[in-house]
C-alpha positions as CSV (number, residue, x, y, z in Angstrom):
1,X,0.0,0.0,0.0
2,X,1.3,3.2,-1.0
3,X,1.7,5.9,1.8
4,X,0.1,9.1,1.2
5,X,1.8,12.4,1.5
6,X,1.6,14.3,4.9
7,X,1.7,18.5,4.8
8,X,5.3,17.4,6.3
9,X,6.5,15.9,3.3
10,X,5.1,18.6,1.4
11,X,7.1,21.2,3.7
12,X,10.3,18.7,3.0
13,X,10.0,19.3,-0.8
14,X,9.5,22.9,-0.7
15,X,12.3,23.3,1.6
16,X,15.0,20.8,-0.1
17,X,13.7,20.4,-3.4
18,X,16.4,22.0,-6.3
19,X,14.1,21.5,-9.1
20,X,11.5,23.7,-7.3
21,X,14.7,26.3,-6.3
22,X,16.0,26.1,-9.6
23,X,12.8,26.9,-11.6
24,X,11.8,29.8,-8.8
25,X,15.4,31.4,-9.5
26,X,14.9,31.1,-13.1
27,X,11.5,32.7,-13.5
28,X,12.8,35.6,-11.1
29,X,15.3,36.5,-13.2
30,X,13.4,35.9,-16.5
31,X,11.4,38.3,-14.8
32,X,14.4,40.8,-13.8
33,X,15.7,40.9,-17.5
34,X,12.4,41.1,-18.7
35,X,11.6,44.5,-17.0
36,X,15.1,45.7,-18.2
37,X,14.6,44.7,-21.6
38,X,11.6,46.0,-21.8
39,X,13.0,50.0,-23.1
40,X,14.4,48.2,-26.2
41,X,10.7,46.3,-27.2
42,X,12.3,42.9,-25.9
43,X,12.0,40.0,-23.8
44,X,15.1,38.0,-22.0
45,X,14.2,35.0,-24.5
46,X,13.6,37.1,-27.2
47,X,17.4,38.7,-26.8
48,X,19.3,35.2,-26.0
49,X,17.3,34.0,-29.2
50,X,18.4,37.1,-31.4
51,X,22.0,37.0,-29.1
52,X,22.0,33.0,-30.7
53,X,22.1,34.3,-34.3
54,X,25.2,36.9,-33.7
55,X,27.3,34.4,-35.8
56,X,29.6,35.0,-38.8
57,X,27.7,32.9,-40.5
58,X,23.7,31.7,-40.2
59,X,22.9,28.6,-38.5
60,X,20.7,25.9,-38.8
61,X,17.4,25.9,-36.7
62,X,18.6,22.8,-35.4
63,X,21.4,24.3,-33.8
64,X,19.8,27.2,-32.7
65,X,17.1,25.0,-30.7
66,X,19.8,22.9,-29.3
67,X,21.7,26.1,-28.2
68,X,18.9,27.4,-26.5
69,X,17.5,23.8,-25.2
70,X,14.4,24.4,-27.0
71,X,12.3,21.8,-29.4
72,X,11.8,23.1,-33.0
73,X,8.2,23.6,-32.4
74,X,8.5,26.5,-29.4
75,X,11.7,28.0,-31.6
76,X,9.6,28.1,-34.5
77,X,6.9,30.1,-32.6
78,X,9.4,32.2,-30.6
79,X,10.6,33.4,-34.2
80,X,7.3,34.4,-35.5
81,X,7.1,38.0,-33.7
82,X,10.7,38.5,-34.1
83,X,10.1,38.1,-37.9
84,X,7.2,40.1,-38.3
85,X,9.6,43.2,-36.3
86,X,12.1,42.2,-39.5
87,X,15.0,41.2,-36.7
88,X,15.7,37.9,-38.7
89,X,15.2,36.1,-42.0
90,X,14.0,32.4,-41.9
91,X,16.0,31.2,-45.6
92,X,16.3,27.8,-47.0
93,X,19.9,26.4,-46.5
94,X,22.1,26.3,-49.7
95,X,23.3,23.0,-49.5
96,X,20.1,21.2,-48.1
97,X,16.9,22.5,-49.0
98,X,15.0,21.0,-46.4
99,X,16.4,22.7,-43.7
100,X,16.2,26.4,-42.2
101,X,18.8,29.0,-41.8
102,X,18.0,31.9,-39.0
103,X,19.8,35.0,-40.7
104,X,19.8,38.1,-38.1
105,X,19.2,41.4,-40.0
106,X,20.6,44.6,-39.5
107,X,17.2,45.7,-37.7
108,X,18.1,42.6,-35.2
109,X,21.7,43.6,-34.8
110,X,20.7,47.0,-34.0
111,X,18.5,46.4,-31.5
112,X,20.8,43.9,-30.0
113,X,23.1,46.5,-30.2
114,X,20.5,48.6,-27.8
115,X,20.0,45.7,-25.3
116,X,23.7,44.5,-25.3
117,X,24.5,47.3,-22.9
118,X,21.5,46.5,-20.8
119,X,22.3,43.0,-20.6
120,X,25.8,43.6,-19.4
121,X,24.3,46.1,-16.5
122,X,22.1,44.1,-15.3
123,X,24.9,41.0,-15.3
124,X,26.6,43.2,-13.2
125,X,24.4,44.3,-10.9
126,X,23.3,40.0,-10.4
127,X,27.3,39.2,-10.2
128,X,27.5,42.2,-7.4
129,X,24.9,41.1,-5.6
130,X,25.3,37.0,-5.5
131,X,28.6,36.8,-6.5
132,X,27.5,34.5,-9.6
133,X,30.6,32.6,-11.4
134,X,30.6,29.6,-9.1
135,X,26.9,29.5,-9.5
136,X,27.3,29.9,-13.1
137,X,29.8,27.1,-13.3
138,X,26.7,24.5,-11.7
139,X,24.4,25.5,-13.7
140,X,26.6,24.9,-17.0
141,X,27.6,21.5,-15.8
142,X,24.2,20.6,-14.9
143,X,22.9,21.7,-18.4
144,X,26.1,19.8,-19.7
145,X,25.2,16.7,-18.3
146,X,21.6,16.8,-19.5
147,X,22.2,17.3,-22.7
148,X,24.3,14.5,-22.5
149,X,21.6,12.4,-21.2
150,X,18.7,13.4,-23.6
């Protein structure tokens, strides 16, 4: 017979759980970068999506999801309103027509070139305040090691 949960294991979760703490932190400062984004007309997804396509050369949808742990499907609709506002171009790939190449147009690069400095305020502000490059260190191991799992 399974045992059901008592308020006390509930407690035990919210207290200890890092999945919980994790998503908590990340929708706090998704929030945070969000209001400080928000002079330039974007969001903190919408900049590390446009911040993805900063390349010398335009990459593959693929790699753009995988960069940004996304599934084609939710990277396909993040790129819709960043289309229509002409910051990228979704082209057919030269060499395989079957798949997409995310080009970042000038309007994108100048509007990341508004947000950059925003960005790197705010990083600096979060780094002051928490003292963030061990933290940051976890968290890119733990992403690491997913990635190798999936």
């Amino acid at each position: 017979m399974t045992r059901l949960p008592t308020h006390a294991d509930t407690l035990e979760v919210r207290d200890a759980c890092l999945c919980l703490h994790a998503q908590r932190a990340a929708r706090a400062l998704a929030r945070r970068f969000d209001l400080a984004f928000r002079p330039v007309g974007l969001t903190n997804g919408q900049f590390s999506l446009l911040m993805s396509l900063n390349r010398p050369e335009p990459p593959r949808m693929g790699d753009v999801a995988w960069v940004l742990a996304m599934d084609r499907t939710t990277l396909t609709a993040a790129l819709k309103p960043l289309e229509r506002r002409g910051y990228l171009a979704v082209e057919p790939d030269a060499t395989d027509r079957r798949a997409r190449r995310l080009r970042l147009t000038e309007a994108g690069r100048e509007v990341l070139g508004r947000a950059l400095p925003i960005w790197r305020s705010e990083h600096k502000a979060l780094e002051e305040e928490m003292g963030l490059p061990g933290l940051q260190l976890s968290l890119m191991k733990l992403a690491a090691a997913a990635q190798v799992e999936e």
